[in-house]
C-alpha positions in Angstrom: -195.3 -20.7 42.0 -194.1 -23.6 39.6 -190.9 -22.9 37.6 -192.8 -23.0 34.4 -195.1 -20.6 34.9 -192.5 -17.9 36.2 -190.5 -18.9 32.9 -193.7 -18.0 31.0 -194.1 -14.8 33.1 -190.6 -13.7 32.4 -190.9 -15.0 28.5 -193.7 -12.7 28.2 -192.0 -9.7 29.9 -188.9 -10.5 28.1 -190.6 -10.1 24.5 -193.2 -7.2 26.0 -189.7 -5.2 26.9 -188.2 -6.1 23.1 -190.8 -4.4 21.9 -190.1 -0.9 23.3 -186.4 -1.5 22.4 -185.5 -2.6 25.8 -183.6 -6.0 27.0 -183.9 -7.1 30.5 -180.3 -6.6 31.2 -180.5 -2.9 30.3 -178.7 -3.6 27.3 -179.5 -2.1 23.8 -180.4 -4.4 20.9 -176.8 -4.3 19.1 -174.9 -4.4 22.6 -172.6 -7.4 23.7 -172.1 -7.7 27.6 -168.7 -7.1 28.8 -165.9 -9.5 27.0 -162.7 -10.8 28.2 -160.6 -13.3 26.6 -157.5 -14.8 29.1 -154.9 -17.1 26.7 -152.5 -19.6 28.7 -155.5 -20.1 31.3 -153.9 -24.2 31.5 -150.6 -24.5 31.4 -150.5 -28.4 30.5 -152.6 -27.6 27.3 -150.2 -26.6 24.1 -152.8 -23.7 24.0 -155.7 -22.5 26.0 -158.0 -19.4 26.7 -160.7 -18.5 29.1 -163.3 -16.1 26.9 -166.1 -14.9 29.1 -169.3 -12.9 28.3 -171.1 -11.3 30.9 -171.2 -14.6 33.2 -170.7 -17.2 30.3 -167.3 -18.6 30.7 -165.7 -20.9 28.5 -162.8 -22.8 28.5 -161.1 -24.3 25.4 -157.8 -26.4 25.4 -155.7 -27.3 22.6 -153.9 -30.6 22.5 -151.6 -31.8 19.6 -150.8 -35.2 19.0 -149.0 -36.9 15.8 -151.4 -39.7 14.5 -152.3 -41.1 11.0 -153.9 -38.8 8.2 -157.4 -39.6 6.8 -157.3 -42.0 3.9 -159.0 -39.5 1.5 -156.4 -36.4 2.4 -153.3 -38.2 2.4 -151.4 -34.7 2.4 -153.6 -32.9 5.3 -153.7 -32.9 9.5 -156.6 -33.5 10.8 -158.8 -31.4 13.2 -161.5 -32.6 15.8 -163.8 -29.6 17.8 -165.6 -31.6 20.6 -167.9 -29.4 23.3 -168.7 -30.7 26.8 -171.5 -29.5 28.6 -170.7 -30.3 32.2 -173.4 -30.5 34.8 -172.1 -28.0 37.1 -172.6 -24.8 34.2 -176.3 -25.2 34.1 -179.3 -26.6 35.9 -180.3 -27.8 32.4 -177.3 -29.8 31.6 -177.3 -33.4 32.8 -174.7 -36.0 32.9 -174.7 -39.1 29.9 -173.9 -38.9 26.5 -173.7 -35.8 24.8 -176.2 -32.8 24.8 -177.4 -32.0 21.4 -176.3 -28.2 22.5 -173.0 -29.5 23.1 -172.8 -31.1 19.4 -174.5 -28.0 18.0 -171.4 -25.6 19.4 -169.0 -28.1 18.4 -170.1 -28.3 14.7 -171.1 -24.5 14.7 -167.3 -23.7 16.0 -165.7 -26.7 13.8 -167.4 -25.0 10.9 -166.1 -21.1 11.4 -162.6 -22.3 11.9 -162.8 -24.8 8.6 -164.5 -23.0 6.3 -162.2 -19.5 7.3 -159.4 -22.0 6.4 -158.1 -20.8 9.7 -155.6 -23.4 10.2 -153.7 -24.6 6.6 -154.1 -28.5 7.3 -151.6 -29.3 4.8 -148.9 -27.3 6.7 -149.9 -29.6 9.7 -148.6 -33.2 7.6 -145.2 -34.9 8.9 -144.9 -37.3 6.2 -147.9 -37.8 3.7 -150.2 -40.6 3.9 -148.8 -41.9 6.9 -147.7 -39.2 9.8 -149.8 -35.6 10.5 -150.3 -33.8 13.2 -154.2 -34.6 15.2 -155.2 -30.7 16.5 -157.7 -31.6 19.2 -160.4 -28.2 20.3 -161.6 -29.6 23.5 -164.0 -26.3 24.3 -165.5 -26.9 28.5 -168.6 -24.6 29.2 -168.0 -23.6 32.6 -170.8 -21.1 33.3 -173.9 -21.2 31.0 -175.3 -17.6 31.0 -176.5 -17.3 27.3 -174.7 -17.1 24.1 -172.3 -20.7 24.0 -171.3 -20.3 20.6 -169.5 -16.9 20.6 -167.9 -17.6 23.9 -166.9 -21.1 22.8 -165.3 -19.4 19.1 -163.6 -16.7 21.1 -161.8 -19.4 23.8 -160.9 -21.2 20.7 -159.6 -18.7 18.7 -157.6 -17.3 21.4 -156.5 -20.7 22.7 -155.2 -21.6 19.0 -153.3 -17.8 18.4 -151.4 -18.9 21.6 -150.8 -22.8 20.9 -147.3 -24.4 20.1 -146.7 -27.1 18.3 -145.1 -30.0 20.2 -142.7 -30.9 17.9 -139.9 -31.9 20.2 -141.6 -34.1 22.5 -142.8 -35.9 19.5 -139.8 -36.0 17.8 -140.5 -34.6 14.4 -138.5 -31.7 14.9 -135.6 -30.0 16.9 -137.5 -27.5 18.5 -141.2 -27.0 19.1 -142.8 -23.9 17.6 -145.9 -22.0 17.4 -149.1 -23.3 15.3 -149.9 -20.8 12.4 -153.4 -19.5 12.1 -154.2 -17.9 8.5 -157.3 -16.2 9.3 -159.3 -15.3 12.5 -162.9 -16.2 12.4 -165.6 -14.7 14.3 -169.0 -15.4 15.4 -171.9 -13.3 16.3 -175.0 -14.9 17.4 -178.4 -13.2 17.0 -181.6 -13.9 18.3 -185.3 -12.9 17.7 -187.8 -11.8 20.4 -190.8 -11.1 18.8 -190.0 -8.3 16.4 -186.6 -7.6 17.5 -183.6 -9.0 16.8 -180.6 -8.8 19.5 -177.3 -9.8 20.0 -175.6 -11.9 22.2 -178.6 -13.3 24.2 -178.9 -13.9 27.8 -179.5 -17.1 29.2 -183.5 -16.1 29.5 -183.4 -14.3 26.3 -182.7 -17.5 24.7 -185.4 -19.2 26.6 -187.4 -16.6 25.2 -186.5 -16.2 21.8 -188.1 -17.6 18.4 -185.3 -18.1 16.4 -181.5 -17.5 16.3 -179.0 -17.3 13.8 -175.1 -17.3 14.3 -172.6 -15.2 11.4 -169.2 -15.9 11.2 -166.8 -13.3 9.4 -163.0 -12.8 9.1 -160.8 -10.3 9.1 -160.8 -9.8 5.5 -164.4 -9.0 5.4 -165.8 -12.1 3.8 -168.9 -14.2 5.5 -167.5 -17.6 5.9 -170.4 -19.2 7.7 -173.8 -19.0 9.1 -176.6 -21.1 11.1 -179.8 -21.2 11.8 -181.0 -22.2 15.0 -184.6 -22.9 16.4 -188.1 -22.3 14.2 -188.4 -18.9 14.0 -188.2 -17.3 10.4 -186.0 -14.4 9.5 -186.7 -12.4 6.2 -184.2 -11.3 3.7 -184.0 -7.9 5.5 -183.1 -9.5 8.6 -180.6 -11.6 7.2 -178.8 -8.8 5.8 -178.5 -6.9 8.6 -177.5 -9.3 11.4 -174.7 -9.6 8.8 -174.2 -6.2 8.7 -173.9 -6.0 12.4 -171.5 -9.0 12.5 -169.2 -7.1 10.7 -169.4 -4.0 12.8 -168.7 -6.2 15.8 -166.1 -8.9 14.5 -163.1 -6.3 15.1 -163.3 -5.8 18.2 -164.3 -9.3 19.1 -161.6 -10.6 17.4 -158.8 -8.0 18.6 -160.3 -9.4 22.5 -159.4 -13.2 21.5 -155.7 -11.8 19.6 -155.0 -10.1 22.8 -154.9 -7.1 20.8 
């Protein structure tokens, strides 16, 4: 039997089982698979974490370096998310230039980290105009199971709650010390199957799905980003309660990458 066709076969039993309110991981609708979030997984990297879900594991490594501020924020560091998809995570990733998945996580995890204000970029300038500090995410899916974006957010988040700032070695300071986060932004990703909605897909749920939409909250309760991914429609109703549900989830999530 060709690979499509069993794809279609297990699409089809996929979306049968979301209609009785099952998953084909046993799971229920609102449940994550297990989470575990390791900080300090690289020792070379200023700051690092390994976040897995279920069999999802990615890596994210944090790199400072002082270069030249952008012309336009003279007073501000500047931050750069980049996502690599290596070969070796998933039969459908293949070597060249960059996957659009990979540039989708990027952006989607560059987003939840600017628009929480997570970082204060002005405290990361050495002298305006000419000397800030460059904060490079470099996030390496390892394992593509399902679900990139929240396992690529949580490696990040706890990689940069456990990152020092190398201020010795670049002599700009007398001693190095640790980079301040502000806030602590999580995603959760949602996706639909028919007339469910689920989080945290599998890697055949999302082979399966017909839309999917990723919410990103902080720990102060406010919504600081969303996306939409795929052509599948959600209505006002479901909007309002995959946000709902990211909030229920974002605590725990987030006290996994803290370490808490």
């Amino acid at each position: 039997m060709s690979e499509e066709v069993t794809a279609e076969i297990l699409t089809t039993h996929i979306l049968d089982l979301a209609q009785t309110g099952k998953r084909l991981d046993g799971r229920g609708a609102d449940e994550y698979r297990t989470i575990s979030v390791e900080p300090g997984f690289v020792s070379t990297a200023d700051g690092s974490a390994l976040a897995r879900i279920g069999q999802t594991s990615v890596l994210c490594g944090i790199k400072l370096e002082v270069g030249k501020p952008f012309p336009d924020t003279p007073n501000a560091g500047v931050l750069t998310t980049n996502a690599e998809l290596i070969p070796l995570a998933s039969p459908t990733f293949e070597p060249g230039p960059p996957h659009p998945r990979a540039i989708e996580v990027s952006r989607v995890v560059d987003r939840a980290i600017r628009a929480a204000e997570a970082i204060d970029l002005a405290r990361l300038c050495v002298t305006p105009g000419e000397k800030s500090w460059v904060c490079y995410v470099d996030v390496h899916v390892l394992d593509h199971s399902g679900n990139l974006i929240d396992a690529a957010l949580l490696a990040a988040l706890g990689a940069l709650a456990h990152t020092t700032v190398p201020a010795k070695r670049f002599e700009v300071g007398e001693s190095d010390y640790a980079l301040e986060l502000r806030h602590h932004p999580i995603e959760c990703t949602f996706t639909r199957l028919g007339d469910a909605v689920v989080v945290d897909p599998s890697f055949e749920e999302e082979r399966a799905s017909q839309g999917r939409i990723t919410v990103a909250t902080d720990e102060g309760g406010n919504l600081v980003a969303m996306q939409k991914g795929l052509i599948g429609a959600f209505s006002p109703d479901d909007i309002r309660d995959v946000v709902n549900r990211a909030f229920d989830h974002g605590d725990r999530l987030r006290k996994l990458a803290l370490g808490g």
